[in-house]
C-alpha positions in Angstrom: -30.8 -18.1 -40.7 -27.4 -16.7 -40.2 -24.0 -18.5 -38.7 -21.3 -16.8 -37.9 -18.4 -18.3 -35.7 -14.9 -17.5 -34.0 -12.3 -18.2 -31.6 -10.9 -15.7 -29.3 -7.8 -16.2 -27.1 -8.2 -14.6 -24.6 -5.0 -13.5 -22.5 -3.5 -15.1 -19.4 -5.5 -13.8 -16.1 -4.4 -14.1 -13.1 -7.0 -17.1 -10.7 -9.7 -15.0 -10.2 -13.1 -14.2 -12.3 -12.8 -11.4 -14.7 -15.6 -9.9 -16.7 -14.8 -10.3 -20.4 -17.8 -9.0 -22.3 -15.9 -6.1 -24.2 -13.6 -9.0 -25.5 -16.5 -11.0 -26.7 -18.5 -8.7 -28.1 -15.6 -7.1 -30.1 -14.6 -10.5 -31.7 -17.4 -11.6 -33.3 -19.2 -8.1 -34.6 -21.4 -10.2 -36.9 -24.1 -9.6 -33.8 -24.9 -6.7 -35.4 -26.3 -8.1 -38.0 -28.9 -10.6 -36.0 -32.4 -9.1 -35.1 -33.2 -12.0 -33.5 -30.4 -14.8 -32.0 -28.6 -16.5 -30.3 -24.9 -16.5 -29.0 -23.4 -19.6 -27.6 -19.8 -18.8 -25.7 -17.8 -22.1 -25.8 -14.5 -22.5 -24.0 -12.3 -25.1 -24.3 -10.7 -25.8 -21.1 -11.2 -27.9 -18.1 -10.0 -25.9 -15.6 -11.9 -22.8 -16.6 -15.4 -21.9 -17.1 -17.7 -19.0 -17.6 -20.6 -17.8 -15.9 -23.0 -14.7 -16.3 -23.3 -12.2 -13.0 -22.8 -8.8 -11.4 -20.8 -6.6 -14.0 -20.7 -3.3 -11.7 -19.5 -4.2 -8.1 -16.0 -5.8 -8.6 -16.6 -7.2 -4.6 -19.3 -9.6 -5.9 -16.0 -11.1 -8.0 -14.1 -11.0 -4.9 -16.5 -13.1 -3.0 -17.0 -15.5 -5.6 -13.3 -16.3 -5.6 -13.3 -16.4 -1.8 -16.8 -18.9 -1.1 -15.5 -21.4 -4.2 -12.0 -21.2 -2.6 -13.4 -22.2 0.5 -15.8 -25.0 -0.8 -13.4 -26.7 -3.0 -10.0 -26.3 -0.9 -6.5 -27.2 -2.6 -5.4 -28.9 0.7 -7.9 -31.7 0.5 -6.5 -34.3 1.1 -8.3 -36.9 -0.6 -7.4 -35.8 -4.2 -5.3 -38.1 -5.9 -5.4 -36.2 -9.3 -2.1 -33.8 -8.5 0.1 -34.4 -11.1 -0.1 -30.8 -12.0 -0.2 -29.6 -8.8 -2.3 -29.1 -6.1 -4.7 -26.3 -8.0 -5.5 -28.8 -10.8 -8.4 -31.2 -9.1 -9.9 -28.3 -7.3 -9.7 -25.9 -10.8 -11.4 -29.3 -12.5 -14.3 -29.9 -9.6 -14.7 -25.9 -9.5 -15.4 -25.9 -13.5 -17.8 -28.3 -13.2 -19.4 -26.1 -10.6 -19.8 -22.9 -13.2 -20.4 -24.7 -17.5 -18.5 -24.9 -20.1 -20.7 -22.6 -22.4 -22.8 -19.8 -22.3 -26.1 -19.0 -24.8 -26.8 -15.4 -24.6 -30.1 -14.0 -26.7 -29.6 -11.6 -29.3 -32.3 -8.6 -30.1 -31.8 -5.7 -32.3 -28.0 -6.5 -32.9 -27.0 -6.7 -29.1 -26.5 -9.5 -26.4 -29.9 -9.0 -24.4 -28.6 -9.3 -20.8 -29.7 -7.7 -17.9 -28.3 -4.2 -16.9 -25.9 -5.8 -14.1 -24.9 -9.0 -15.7 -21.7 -9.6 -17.1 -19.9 -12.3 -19.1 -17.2 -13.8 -16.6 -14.1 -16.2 -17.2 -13.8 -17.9 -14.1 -10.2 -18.8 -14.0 -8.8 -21.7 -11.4 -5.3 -22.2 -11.5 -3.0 -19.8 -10.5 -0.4 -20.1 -13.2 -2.9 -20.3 -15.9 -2.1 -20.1 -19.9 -4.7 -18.3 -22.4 -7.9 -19.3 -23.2 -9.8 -20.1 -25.9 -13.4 -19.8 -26.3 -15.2 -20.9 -29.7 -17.9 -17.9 -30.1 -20.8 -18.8 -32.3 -23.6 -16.7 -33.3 -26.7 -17.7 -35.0 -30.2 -16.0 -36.2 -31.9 -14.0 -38.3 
């Protein structure tokens, strides 16, 4: 069994989800060498998360951003958590909405996703900083 394991940092993006698959694949090119795996996507944030969906139609994106908006509203009024502003409780209850990690399976020396899926940051606050994801993959 092999381990290999990085962090990327990803740049700031805009609140929004963004498809970052490129990004992970590219920095950790050990998969490759894994016939058969596993990749565990980690980020370490609590007003992020990622998520696996739609990687073709940028609307689906779009009206993710728009039904979580309207679930988990920044005006209300009940949150008592707003030291940081009034996008910091919602970013925190809409993370815990989405994971904190990801495991993807590995085959041949690719991620074995679907055709249309998509790894996605899902980014909450609207004057985020980067992010950092712990990327770990493991197999033979």
């Amino acid at each position: 069994m092999q381990f290999f394991q990085h962090k990327l940092r990803l740049p700031s993006y805009p609140a929004g989800y963004h498809l970052i698959t490129d990004q992970v694949e590219a920095a950790i090119p050990e998969i490759k060498s894994i016939k058969v795996g596993f990749l565990q996507v980690f980020i370490q944030h609590t007003s992020a998360a990622l998520t696996i969906n739609e990687n073709a139609d940028p609307t689906v994106r779009k009206d993710f951003q728009t039904f979580v908006n309207e679930l988990i509203p920044e005006s209300y009024p009940r949150f008592i958590h707003t030291a940081e502003g009034p996008d910091d409780m919602p970013a925190h209850i809409k993370a815990s909405f989405f994971d904190t990690s990801l495991q993807i399976p590995i085959s041949g020396g690719k991620l074995n996703m679907g055709i249309w899926q998509g790894i996605y940051l899902c980014e909450f606050r609207r004057n985020p900083s980067r992010r950092n994801l712990v990327l770990t993959a493991f197999g033979n």
